[in-house]
N, C-alpha and C positions, 0 to 999 in steps of 0.2 A: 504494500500500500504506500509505506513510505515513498521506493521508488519512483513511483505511477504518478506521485504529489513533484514529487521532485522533477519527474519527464514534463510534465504537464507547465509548470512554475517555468523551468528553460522553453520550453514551445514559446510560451506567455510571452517571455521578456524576446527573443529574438522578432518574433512577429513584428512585436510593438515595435523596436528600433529601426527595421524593415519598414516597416510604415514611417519612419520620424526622417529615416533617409531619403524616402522618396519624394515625399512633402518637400525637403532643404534642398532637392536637385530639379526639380519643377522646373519647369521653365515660364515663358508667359507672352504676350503678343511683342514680334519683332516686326515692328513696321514705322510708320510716320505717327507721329503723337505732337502735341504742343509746341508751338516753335519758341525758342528762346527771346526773349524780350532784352529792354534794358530798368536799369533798376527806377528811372522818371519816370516809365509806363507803367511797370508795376505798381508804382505806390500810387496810380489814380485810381486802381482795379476796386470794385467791391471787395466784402470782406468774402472770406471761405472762394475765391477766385483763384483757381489752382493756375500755377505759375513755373517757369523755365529759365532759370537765371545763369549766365557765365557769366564767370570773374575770377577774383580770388578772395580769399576768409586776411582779413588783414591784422585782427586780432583777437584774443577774447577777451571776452568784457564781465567772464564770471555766470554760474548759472547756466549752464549749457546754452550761451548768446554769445556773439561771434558779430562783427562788424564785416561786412559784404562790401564789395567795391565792384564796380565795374565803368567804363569810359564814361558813363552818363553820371554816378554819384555813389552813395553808400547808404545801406539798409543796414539796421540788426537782423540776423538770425535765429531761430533759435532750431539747434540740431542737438536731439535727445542723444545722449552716450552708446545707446543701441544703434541708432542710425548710422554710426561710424563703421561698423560691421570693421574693426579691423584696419580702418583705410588711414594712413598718417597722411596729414597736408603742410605746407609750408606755404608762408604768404607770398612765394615766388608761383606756387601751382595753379594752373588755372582750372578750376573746377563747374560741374556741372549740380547745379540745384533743383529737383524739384519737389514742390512743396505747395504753401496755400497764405494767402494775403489773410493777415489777425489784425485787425482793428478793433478799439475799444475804447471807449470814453476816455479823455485825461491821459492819454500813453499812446506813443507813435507808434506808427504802424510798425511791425514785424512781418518776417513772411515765417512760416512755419515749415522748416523743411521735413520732407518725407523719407528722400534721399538724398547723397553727394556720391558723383564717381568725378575721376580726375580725366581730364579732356585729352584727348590720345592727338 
């Protein structure tokens, strides 16, 4: 019986990480999506107005916020520690953003990024 508990327990857990790997290797649509803006366009957008910025992170500013540049001006960002997925940036790199315009009463606009890859 012990055994039977124990085959059954190993079935359990490989299944599940079988499934946790296939989910992390997904892939998702390769095509045309959102064209990159500059950071003056962006900040006339509504709020929750999903957005495409290149630039570079010029510095932080503390609290997962990040000051954004790009030839038109500079945004705060704010890029959650997850969203980093691993990726180190330097204010020399030019990065790809996207994300979503956050406005709110009394506090300037942000964009909320969703992701950053670095611009190839």
């Amino acid at each position: 019986m012990k055994k039977i508990f124990a085959v059954s327990a190993l079935a359990l857990v490989l299944g599940m990480s079988g499934a946790a790997s296939a989910q992390m290797a997904a892939g998702g649509f390769q095509g045309p999506g959102l064209a990159p803006m500059s950071v003056t366009d962006a900040l006339k957008l509504n709020d929750d107005t999903a957005v495409v910025l290149v630039g570079q992170i010029e510095r932080s500013l503390g609290d997962e916020k990040y000051l954004f540049k790009d030839a038109s001006g500079t945004v705060t960002v704010e890029i959650d520690n997850e969203d980093w997925r691993g990726l180190n940036v330097t204010p020399q790199d030019t990065v790809i953003l996207n994300g979503e315009i956050d406005k709110e009463m009394f506090r300037d606009t942000i964009v909320d990024v969703n992701s950053i890859a670095l611009k190839k």
